[in-house]
N, C-alpha and C positions, 0 to 999 in steps of 0.2 A: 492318796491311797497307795500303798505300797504294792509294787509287783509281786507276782507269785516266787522270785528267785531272790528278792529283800527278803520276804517271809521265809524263805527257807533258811536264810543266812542269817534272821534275827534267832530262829529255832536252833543253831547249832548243827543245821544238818549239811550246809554248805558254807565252809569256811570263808571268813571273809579275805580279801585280796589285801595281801599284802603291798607294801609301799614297794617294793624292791619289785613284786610281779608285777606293780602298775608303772612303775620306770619298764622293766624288760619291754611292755605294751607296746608303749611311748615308741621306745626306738626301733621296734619289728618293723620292719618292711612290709606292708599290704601287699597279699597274693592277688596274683594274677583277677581271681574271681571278686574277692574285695572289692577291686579296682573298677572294674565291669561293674556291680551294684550300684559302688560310690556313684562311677561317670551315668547313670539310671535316675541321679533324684528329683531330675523336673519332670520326668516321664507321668502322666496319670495312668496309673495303674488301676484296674477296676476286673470285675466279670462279667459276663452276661445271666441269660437266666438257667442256661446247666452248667454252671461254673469253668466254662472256660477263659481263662486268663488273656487280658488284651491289654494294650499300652496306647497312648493318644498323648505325642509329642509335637515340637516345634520343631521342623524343618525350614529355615527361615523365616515368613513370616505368617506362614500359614502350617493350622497343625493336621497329623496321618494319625490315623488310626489303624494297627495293625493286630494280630494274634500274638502273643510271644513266643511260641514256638513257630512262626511264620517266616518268611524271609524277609518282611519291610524291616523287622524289629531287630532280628540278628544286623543286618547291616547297617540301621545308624546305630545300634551301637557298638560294632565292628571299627565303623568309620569314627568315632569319638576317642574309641582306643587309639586307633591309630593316630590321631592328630595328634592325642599327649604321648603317648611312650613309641611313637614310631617302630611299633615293632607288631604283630600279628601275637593275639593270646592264646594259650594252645586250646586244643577243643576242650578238653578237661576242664578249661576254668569258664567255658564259655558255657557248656553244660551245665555244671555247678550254679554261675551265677543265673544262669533262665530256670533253673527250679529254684534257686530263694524267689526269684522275682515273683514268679509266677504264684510261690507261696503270698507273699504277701497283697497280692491283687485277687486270691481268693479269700482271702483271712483278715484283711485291713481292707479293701478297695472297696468301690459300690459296687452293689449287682445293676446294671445297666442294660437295657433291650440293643440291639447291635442291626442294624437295619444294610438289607441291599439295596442298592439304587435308589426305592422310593421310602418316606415315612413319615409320621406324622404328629406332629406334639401343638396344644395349644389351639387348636384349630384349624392348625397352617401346614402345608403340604411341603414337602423336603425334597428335593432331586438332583442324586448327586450328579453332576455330568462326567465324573469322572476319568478327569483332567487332569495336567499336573501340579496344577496348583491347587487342588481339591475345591474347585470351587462348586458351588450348591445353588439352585433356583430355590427359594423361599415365595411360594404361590401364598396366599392370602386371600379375601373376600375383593379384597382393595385393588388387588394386579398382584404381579410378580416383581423381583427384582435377585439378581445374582450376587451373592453373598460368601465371604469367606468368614472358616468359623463356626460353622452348622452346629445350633446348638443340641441335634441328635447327632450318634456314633454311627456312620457307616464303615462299613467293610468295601476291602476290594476282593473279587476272584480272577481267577485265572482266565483269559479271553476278555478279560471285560476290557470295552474300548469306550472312547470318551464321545458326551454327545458334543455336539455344537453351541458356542455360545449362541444361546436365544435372542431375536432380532424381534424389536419391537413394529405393528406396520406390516406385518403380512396376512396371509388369508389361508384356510385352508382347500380353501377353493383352488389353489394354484396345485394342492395333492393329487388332484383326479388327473394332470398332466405325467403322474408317473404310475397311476394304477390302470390297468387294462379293464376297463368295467365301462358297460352299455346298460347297465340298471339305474334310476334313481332312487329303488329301494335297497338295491345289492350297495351301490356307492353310501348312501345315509349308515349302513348297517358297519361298512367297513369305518367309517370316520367316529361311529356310535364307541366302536368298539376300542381303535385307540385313545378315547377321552375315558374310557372303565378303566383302561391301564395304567392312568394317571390316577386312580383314587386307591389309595394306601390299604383301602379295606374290601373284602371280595364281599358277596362271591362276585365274581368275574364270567362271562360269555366268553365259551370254546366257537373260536374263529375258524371254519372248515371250509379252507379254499377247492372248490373243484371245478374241473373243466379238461376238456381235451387237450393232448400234448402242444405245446406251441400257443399254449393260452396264458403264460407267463403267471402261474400260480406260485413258484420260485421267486422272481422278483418282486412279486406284491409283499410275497410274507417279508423277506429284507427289508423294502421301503419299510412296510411298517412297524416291524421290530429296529430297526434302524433308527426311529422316531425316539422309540421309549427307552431299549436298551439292548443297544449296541453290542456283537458278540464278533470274536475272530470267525466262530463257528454258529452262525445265526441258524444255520436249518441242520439236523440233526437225524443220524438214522433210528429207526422205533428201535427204545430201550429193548433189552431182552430180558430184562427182569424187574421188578416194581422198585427194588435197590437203586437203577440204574435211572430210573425217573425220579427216585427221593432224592439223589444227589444235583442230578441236573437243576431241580428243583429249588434245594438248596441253595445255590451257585451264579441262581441269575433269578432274573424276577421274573423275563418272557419264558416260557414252554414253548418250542416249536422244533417240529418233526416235518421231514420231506419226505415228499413223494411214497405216502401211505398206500400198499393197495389191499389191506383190511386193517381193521381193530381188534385184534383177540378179545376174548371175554375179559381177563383180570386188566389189559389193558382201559378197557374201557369202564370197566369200575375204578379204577385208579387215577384215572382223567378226571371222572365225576369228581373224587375227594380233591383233586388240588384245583378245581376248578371255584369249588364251594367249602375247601377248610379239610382239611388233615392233617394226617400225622405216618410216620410210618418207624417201625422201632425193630433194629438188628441188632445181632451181636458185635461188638464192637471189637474189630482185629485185631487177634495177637490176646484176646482177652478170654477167659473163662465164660465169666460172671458180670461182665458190663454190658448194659447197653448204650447203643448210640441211636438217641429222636430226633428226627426230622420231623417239622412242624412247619408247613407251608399252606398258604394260599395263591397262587397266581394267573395271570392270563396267558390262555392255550393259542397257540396257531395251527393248524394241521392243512396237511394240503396233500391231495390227490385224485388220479383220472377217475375212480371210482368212488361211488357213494360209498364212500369210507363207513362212515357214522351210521347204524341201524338200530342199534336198541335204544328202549325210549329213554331211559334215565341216562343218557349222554346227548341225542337228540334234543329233549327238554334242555339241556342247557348250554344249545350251540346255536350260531348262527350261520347260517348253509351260504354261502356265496358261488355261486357258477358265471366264473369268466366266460367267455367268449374267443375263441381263437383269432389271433391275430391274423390280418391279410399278409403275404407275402412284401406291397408295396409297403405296408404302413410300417415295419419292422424297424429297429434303429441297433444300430452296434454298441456293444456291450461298453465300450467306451465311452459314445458319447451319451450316450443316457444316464451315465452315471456322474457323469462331469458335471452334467444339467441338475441331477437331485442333489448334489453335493452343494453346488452355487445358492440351491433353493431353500436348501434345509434348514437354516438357521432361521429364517421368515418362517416357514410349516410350525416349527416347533415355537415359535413366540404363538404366531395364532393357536395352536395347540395349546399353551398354557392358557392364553386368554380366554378361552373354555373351561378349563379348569377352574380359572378363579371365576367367571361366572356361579359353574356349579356348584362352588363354595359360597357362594351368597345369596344362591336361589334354592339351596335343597331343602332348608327347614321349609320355603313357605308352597312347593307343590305337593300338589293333592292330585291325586290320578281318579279317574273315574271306578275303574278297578284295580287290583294289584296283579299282575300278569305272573308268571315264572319268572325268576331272578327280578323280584319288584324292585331290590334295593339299586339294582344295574338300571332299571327304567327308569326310575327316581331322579337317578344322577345325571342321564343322559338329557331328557327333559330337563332338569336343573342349567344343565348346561347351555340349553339350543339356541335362547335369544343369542350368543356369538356362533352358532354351526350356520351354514351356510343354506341352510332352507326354513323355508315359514313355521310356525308354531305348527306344532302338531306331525308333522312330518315323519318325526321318529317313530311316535307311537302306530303309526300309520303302515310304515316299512314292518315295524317287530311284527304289529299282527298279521299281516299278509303272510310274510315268513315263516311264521308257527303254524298257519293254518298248511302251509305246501309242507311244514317236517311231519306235521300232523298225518296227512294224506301219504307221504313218502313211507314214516314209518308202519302204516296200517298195513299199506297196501305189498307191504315187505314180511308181514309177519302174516301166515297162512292161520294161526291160530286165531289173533283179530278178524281174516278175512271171514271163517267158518260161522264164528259169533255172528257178524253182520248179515252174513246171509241166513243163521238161525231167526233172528232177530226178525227179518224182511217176512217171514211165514207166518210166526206168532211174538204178537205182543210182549208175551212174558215167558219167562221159564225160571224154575225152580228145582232141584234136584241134588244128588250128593255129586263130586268129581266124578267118580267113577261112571253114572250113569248119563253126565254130559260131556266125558270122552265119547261111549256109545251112539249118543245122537248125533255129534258134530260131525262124525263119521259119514252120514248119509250125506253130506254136505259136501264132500272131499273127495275127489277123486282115489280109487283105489292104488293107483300107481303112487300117486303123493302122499298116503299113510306109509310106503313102504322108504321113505326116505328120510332120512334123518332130522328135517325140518318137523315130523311131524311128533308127536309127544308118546310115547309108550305106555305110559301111566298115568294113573289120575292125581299122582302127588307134582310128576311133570306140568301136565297141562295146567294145575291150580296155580303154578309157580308165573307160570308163562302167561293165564290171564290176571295175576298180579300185576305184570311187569306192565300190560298193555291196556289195563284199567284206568290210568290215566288220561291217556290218549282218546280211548274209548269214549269216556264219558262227554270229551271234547265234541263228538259228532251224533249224542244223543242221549247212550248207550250206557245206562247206569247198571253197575256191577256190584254187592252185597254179599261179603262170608259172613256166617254166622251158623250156630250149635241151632237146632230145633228143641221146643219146651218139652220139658218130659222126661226121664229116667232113660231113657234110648241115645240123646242129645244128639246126632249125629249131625257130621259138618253138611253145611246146605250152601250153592251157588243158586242166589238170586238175581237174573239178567232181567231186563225190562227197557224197552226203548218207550222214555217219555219226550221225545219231540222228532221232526222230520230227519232223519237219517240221510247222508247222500246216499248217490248211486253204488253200492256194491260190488267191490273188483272180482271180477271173477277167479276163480283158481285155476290155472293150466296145468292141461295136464302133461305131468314133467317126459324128454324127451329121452331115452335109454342114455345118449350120448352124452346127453346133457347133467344127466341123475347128481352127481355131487352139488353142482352148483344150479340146481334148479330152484333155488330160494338162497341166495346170497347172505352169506355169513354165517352158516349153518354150516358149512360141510365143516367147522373144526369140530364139531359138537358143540357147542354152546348152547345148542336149543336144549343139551340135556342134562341141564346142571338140578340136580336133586336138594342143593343143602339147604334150603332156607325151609323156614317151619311152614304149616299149611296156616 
């Protein structure tokens, strides 16, 4: 089949070459940029899926995969220039040659998915440890084994440090030697949580270390980001904008933030989606009309003295851990502690995968009694547990204890759930529009604590706010119902009704003058009065 520039030249419209122009070819000297493409032709040139351009070469006997406009890619082939023409090529032709390239790794190449750290093809789980020899753990139903060669495309970023070659023959039992934890539900929930970080696909459990200063919630989140994936800058101050968490996001596979002492609102919906699948879409710099998507799932760490985490659709999909302060005798210096996890780590992380590949062999055949929040995360971990280091059952054991305390934590945080429960505690049932069950919850509330920002000003507020805590609610009894009334009138109705034993009923305080902003915690940014969702 003839080319489109044959076809123009059998039509007369592009002359053909002469004999004399194809000798002048012959003896031209190839520029600079030529040169740079020719020295390119073992390179695999491909895209990902929004077409950016990436190369995956031979660096002796193991190959890199870089971006082309990156810096792995400019300097092997910087350093290939240099070996033949000993001489540096000016930026010009180097320029030049990374947009032919790049062209034809958008235009000829495969479109390819381009994975960080963790991935997953065929069944079999991928982790780069990235090393320098790019080498990869290859987990399997079977076990693991460290392999060069991965036959998915990883990326490196900027911070990323390499894990430890994995050591067959250890236990993760020897981990609770560097976590500060006096719980055997807190402990099972931490260990739960780095065996989720190992499975390729979310959604993932938000990790919320808290506890009092000197309770070592710092170095837990290290140890255990330090397991999966390794950063110059493992803990992180809260983004200042959703941008600033898309890119983090991007960039490493663990999320984790220190020393939180709140969640803003957009933060903690933004948590939500990368915890359970997002995406987030800006204008891309220097541009008009482009955008740049970010499209992540990954696992969260957060850690701080305060009960960070309060509303429920972050709560639902976190696991609350409260250390313990450490005694002053039991304390150890920052050196040798680390010398000891550093000696231990390559054993954690083999037993660490050894869970892994259980979980890969056991997930198709459990069955759960129920399917809890994040079923797919209980699934796995159970999958996982004949190698964790407690009995059958044990996990599911820990998770619902813990739901039931975020359960209780988040109720007894939100004044608008408490009103309910004690409406609830008088009569059975209730029925009415928004509007006229702002008016009764009222007699319920102390009048100092309607004048403060926790409490709802309108009926489109409060319909918002017992959306958000309908979940929860129902958990401790308390079943909630919107719906239109029949009839030409139709108007919106909340129908409340307690069908089973309800606990005891937190009472409401009344707030103290002193105290008025933070007399219901998380509330004083306004969050409690976000209007935009539909009724």
């Amino acid at each position: 089949m003839l080319s489109e520039v044959e076809l123009l030249r059998e039509a007369g419209i592009i002359p053909l070459p002469s004999l004399q122009d194809n000798e002048q070819k012959k003896k031209r000297k190839p520029t600079q940029a030529e040169q740079l493409i020719m020295l390119a032709h073992d390179a695999e040139l491909f895209h990902d899926t929004e077409h950016k351009a990436y190369a995956t070469f031979y660096v002796g006997s193991y190959r890199e995969t870089w971006p082309l406009r990156g810096g792995g890619f400019r300097r092997w082939l910087l350093k290939r220039f240099w070996e033949e023409q000993r001489k540096a090529p000016s930026a010009q032709a180097l320029q030049d040659a990374l947009g032919v390239l790049e062209a034809k790794a958008c235009f000829e190449g495969q479109a390819l998915p381009v994975f960080i750290r963790l991935a997953e093809l065929d069944g079999k789980i991928y982790l780069d440890l990235g090393n320098g020899a790019w080498e990869v753990v290859e987990v399997s139903p079977e076990g693991w084994r460290v392999i060069n060669n991965a036959p998915v495309k990883f990326r490196r970023s900027k911070g990323m440090l390499s894990l430890p070659r994995p050591q067959a023959g250890g236990s993760l039992a020897d981990l609770r030697n560097f976590i500060n934890v006096d719980s055997e539900e807190a402990w099972r929930l931490m260990v739960a949580w780095l065996v989720a970080a190992l499975r390729p696909s979310g959604p993932y459990p938000v990790l919320v270390l808290q506890g009092e200063q000197g309770s070592a919630k710092s170095t837990a989140a290290k140890v255990l980001r330090s397991l999966v994936d390794p950063n110059t800058a493992p803990l992180r101050t809260t983004p200042r904008e959703e941008r600033d968490l898309a890119v983090a996001a991007n960039n490493s596979w663990v999320v984790s933030f220190d020393n939180l002492s709140s969640v803003p609102l957009w933060l903690s919906d933004a948590l939500c989606r990368v915890a359970t699948g997002g995406g987030f879409a800006t204008r891309t710099l220097y541009e008009n009309d482009e955008e740049t998507i970010f499209e992540y799932t990954r696992p969260i760490i957060l850690n701080g003295i305060d009960e960070v985490v309060y509303r429920h659709d972050l709560l639902d999909r976190s696991l609350i851990v409260t250390l313990p302060v450490i005694p002053d005798n039991q304390r150890k210096d920052e050196k040798t502690f680390w010398a000891a996890f550093k000696k231990a780590r390559p054993k954690i992380l083999g037993a660490l995968l050894d869970a892994v590949a259980t979980g890969l062999r056991n997930v198709d055949q459990v069955q759960l009694d129920r399917l809890p929040r994040m079923a797919d995360f209980a699934k796995w971990v159970v999958a996982a547990e004949p190698a964790l280091p407690w009995e059958a059952g044990g996990f599911m054991q820990a998770y619902d204890s813990k739901r039931i305390e975020a359960v209780k934590q988040a109720l007894e945080g939100d004044v608008v759930a408490v009103a309910v429960q004690s409406l609830l505690s008088d009569v059975e049932s209730w029925t009415g529009t928004a509007t006229t069950l702002l008016e009764t919850l009222c007699d319920y509330i102390p009048e100092q604590t309607q004048k403060t920002r926790a409490w709802p000003k309108t009926a489109r507020t409060l319909s918002n706010r017992i959306r958000r805590a309908a979940t929860f609610l129902r958990q401790v009894g308390v079943e909630i119902e919107f719906y239109r009334e029949p009839g030409g009138n139709r108007k919106r109705l909340i129908r409340m009704n307690l069908n089973s034993s309800v606990p005891s009923v937190p009472s409401v305080p009344e707030p103290q003058e002193s105290l008025m902003p933070c007399a219901f915690k998380g509330w004083d940014d306004g969050t409690a009065l976000r209007d935009d969702e539909p009724f």
